[in-house]
C-alpha positions in Angstrom: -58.0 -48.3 -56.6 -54.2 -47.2 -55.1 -54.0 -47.3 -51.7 -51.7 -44.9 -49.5 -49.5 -46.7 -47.0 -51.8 -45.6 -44.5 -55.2 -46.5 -45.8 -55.6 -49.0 -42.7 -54.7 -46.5 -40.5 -57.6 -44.2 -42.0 -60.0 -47.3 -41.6 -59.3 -47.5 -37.8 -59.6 -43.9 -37.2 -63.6 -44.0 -38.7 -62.3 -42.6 -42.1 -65.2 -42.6 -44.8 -63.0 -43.9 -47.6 -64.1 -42.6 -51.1 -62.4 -42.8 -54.8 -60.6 -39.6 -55.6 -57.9 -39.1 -58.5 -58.0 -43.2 -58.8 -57.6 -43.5 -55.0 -58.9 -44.6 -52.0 -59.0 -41.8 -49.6 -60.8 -40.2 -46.3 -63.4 -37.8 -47.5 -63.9 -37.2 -43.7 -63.4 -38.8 -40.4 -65.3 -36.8 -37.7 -67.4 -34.9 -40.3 -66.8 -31.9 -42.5 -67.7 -28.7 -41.2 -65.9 -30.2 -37.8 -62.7 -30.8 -39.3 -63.0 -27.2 -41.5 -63.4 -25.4 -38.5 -60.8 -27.2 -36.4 -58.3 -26.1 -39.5 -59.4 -22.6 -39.3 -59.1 -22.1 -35.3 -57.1 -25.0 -34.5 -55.3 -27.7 -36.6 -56.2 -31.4 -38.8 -53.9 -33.3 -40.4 -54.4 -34.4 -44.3 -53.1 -37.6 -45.5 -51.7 -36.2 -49.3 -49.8 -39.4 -50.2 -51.7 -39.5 -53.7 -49.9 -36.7 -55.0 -47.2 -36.9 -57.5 -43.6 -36.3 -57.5 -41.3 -35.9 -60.3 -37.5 -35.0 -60.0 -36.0 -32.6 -62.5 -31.9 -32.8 -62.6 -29.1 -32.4 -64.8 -26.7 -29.1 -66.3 -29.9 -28.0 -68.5 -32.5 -28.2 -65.5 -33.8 -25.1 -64.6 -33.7 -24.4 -68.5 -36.1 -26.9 -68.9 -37.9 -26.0 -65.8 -38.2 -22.2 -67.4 -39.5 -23.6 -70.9 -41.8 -26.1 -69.4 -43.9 -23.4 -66.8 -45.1 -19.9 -66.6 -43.7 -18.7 -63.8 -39.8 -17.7 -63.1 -37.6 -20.0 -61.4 -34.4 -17.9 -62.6 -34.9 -15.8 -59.5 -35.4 -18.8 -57.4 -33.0 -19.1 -54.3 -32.3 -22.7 -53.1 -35.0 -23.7 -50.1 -37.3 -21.7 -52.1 -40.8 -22.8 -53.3 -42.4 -21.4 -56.0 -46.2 -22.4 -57.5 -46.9 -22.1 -61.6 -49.0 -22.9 -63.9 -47.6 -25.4 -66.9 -49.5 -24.6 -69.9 -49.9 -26.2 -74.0 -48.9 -24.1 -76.8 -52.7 -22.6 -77.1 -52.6 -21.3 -73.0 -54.7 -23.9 -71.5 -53.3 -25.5 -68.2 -51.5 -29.2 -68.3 -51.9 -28.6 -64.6 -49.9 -26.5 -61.5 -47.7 -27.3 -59.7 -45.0 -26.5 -57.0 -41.5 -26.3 -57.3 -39.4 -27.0 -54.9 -35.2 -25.8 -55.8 -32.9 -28.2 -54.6 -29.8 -26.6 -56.6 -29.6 -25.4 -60.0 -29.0 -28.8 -61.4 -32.2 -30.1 -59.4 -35.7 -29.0 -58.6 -38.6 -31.3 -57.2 -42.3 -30.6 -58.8 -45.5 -32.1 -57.0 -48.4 -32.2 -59.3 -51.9 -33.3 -58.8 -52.6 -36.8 -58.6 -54.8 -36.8 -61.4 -52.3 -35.5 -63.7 -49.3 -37.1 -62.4 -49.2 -39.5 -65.3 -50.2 -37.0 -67.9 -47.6 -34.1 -66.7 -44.7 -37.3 -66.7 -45.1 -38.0 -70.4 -45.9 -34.0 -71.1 -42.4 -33.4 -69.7 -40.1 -36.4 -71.0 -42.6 -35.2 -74.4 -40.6 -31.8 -74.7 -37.0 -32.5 -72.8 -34.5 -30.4 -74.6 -31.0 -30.2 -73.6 -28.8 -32.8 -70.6 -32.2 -33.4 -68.1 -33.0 -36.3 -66.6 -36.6 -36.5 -65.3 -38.1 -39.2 -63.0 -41.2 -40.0 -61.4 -39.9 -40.6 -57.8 -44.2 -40.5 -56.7 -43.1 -44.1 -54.9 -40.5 -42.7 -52.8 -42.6 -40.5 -50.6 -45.2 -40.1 -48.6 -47.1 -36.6 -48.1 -48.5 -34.6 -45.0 -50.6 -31.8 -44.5 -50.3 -30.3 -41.2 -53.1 -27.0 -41.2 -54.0 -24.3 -39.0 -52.4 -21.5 -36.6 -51.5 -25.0 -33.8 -49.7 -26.5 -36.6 -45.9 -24.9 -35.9 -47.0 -25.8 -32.2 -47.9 -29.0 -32.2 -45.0 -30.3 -34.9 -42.3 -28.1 -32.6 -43.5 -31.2 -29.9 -41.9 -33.3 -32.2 -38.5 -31.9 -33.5 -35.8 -29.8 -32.0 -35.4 -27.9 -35.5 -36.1 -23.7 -35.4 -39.3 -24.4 -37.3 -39.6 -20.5 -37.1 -36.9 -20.3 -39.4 -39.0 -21.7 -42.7 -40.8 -19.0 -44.1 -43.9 -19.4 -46.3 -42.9 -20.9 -49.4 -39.6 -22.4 -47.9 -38.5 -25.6 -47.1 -36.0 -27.4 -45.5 -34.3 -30.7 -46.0 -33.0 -33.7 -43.4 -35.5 -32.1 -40.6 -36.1 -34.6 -38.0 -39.4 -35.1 -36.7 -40.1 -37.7 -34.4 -36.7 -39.6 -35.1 -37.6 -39.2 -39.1 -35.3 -37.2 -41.7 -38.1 -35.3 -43.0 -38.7 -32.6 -46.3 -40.8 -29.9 -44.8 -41.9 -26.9 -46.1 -44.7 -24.3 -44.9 -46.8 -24.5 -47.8 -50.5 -25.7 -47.9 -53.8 -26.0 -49.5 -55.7 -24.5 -47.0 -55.6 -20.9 -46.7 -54.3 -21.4 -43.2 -50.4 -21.6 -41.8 -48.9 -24.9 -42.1 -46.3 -27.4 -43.2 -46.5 -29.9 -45.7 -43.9 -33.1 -45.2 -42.2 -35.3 -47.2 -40.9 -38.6 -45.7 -40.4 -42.3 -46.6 -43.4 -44.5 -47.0 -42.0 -46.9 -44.5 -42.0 -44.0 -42.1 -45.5 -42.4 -42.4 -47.7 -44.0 -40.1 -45.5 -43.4 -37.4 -45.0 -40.2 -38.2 -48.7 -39.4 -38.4 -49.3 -41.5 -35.3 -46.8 -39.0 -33.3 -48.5 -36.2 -34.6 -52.1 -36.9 -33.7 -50.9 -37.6 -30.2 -48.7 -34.5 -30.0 -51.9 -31.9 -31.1 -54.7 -34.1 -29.2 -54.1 -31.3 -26.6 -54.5 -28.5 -29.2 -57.3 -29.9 -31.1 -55.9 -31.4 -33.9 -58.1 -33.8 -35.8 -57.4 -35.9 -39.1 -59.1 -34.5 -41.8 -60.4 -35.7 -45.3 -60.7 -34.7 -49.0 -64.2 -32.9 -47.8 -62.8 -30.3 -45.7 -59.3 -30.0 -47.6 -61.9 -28.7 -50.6 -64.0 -26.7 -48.6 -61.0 -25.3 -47.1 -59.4 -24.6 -50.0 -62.7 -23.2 -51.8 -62.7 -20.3 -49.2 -59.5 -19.2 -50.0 -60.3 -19.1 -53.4 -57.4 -21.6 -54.2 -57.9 -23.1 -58.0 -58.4 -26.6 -57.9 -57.7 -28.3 -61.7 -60.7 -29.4 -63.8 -63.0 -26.6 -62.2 -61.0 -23.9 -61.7 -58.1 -24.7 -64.3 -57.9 -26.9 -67.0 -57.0 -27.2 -70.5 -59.8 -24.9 -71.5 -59.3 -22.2 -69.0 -55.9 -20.3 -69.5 -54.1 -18.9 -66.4 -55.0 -15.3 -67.8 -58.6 -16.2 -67.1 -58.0 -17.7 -64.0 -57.0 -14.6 -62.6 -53.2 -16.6 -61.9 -51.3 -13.5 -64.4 -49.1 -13.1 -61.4 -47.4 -16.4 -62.3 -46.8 -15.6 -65.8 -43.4 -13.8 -66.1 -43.5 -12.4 -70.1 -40.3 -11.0 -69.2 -37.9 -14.1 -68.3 -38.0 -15.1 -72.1 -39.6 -17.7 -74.2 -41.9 -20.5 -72.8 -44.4 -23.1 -73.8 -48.0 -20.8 -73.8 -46.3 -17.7 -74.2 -47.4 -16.2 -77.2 -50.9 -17.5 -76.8 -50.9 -15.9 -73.3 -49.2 -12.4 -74.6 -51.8 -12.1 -76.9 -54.7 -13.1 -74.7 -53.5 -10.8 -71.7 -53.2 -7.7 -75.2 -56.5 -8.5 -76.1 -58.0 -8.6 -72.5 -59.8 -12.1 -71.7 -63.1 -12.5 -73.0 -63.8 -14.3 -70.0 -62.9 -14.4 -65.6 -63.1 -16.1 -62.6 -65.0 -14.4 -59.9 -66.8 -14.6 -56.6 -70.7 -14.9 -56.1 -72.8 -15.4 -53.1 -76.5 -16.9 -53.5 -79.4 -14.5 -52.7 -81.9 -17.5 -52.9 -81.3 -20.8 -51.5 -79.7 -23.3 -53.1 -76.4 -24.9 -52.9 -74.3 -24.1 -56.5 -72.6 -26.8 -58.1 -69.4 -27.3 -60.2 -70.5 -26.7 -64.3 -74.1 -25.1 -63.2 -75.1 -23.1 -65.6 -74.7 -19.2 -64.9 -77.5 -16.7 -66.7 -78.7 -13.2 -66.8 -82.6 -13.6 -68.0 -82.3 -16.2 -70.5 -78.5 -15.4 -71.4 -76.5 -18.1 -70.7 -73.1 -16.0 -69.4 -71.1 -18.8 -67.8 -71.0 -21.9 -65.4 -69.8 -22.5 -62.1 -66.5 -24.1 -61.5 -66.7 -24.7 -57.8 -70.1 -24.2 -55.3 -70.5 -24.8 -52.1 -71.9 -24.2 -48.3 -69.1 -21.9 -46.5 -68.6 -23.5 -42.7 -67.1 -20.1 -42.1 -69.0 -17.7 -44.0 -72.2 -19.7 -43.0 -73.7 -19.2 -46.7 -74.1 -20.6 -49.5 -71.1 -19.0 -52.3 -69.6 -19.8 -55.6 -66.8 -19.4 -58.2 -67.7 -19.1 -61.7 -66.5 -18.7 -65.1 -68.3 -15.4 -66.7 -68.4 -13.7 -69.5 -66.2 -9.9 -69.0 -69.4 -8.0 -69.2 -70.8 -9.5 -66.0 -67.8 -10.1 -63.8 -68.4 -6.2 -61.8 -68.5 -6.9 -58.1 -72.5 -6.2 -57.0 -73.5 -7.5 -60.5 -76.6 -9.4 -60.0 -76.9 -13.0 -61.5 -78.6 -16.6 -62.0 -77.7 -19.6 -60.8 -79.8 -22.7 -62.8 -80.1 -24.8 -60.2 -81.9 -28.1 -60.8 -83.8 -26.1 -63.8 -84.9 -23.1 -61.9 -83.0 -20.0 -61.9 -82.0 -18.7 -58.3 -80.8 -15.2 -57.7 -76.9 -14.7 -57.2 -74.4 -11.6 -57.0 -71.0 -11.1 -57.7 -69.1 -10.3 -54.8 -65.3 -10.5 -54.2 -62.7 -12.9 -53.8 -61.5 -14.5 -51.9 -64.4 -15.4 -49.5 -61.8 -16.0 -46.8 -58.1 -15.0 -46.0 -56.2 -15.3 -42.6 -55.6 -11.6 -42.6 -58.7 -11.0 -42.4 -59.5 -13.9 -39.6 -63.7 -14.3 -38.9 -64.5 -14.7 -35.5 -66.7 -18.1 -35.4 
């Protein structure tokens, strides 16, 4: 298994280390539900080393950039961050990913870990025009700082207007804790936050500054557990449940991202047509009646009609219920709907209820 440059410092802190994406990671330190709810009222800080980054540059970048995802970076300012989905011909997802604009000429996409390979040989497999694309995943390390203490805590550490980066913005050469840093208030968590980008030789010291600057505020490290139980709440699509190559972006309920307008793309006609036609199939929201936890690819029935599966299931630590996302057929995807969840061959009563199960706007007192 890989190992992040800080997988000893993980080990001393208590993490739990698991195998994720091919990795040896923290799938929780103090447990779960206490690092979820710290995130949600306080802050925790994810180790996100394992994801991939690939450098886009040349005259003919953000031509490439437009043919090779859904979404529009024509419109893109520079410091901007934009997410999209980057499909195959037929509409099915190669993954998502952001994109960060550097200039025209250069524009910085993290991908999933799992996919990092796959989405390196996808793009060099369809470069048109003067690009030059590199895997630069080796030459930095990733941080996840969540929750409504996070512009708190990391303002202990820099002397940069951290007020000044807007969601889905970033900022270049921003020192925190003596370290030129990329930081940008994006996240995975459904929560306010920052996300940075520094040199592997530089990220255990810059994680150790930040655990002692929050240990006033509450801040805890976190693990792979609560960064998916975090993200599940918010209803954030997490590839090869959510997305895949099976399940367009149409069906995903991700339209939003695909811009029929800006022109000709990989996925586009298959997508056009699909999006015509109306998708025979959606995401959406259920909560369990009965008890029983749902599971990612249970099956989903009405009587003895199979009428989906479910992509991601789960206990909610701030809904304090059992809830699910699942693939269904369009006939059975009304909010209130009544449905069955087969779990462990018996069929437990479910309803369709909306998504997503949790936004900050709408803050739940715990």
């Amino acid at each position: 298994m890989k190992k992040t440059v800080l997988y000893e410092t993980h080990c001393s802190l208590g993490g739990k280390m698991v195998e994720f994406a091919g990795w040896a990671l923290p799938v929780q330190y103090s447990g779960i539900i206490e690092e979820h709810e710290r995130v949600r009222n306080a802050a925790g800080l994810f180790d996100v080393s394992h994801m991939g980054e690939i450098m886009i540059g040349g005259p003919d970048a953000e031509k490439f950039v437009q043919k090779i995802v859904t979404n529009n970076v024509k419109d893109m300012d520079t410091g901007r961050v934009q997410y999209s989905p980057m499909c195959y011909p037929d509409g099915g997802i190669v993954d998502d990913i952001l994109i960060y604009k550097f200039a025209d000429t250069k524009y910085f996409l993290v991908v999933n870990a799992s996919n990092a390979d796959k989405d390196f040989k996808w793009m060099k497999d369809n470069i048109e025009g003067k690009v030059e694309i590199r895997d630069v995943s080796n030459e930095y390390a990733q941080l996840a700082l969540q929750g409504p203490k996070a512009q708190k805590i990391l303002k202990m550490l820099t002397d940069f207007s951290l007020e000044a980066i807007k969601p889905f913005r970033f900022e270049q050469k921003v020192v925190i804790a003596g370290v030129d840093t990329i930081v940008s208030r994006t996240g995975y968590t459904g929560e306010d936050g920052f996300e940075l980008y520094i040199r592997p030789q530089n990220a255990e010291h810059v994680w150790d500054r930040i655990i002692e600057a929050g240990k006033t505020e509450g801040l805890v490290p976190a693990g792979l557990g609560a960064r998916d139980t975090l993200r599940f709440e918010a209803a954030l699509p997490l590839y090869g449940q959510e997305i895949s190559e099976d399940i367009t972006p149409i069906e995903a309920g991700l339209e939003r991202f695909v811009k029929f307008d800006k022109g000709d793309f990989i996925g586009r006609d298959a997508l056009l047509k699909q999006k015509e036609k109306g998708p025979d199939r959606k995401l959406v929201g259920f909560e369990m009646i009965d008890r029983g936890v749902p599971r990612s690819h249970y099956i989903v029935q009405v009587g003895s009609m199979e009428i989906g599966f479910v992509t991601s299931g789960n206990f909610s630590p701030t809904l304090k219920k059992n809830i699910g996302i699942a693939l269904l057929k369009k006939e059975y995807c009304e909010i209130g709907t009544d449905i069955e969840i087969v779990i462990r061959n018996k069929a437990m009563k479910a309803r369709v209820i909306k998504l997503p199960f949790y936004s900050k706007k709408r803050r739940i007192s715990l």
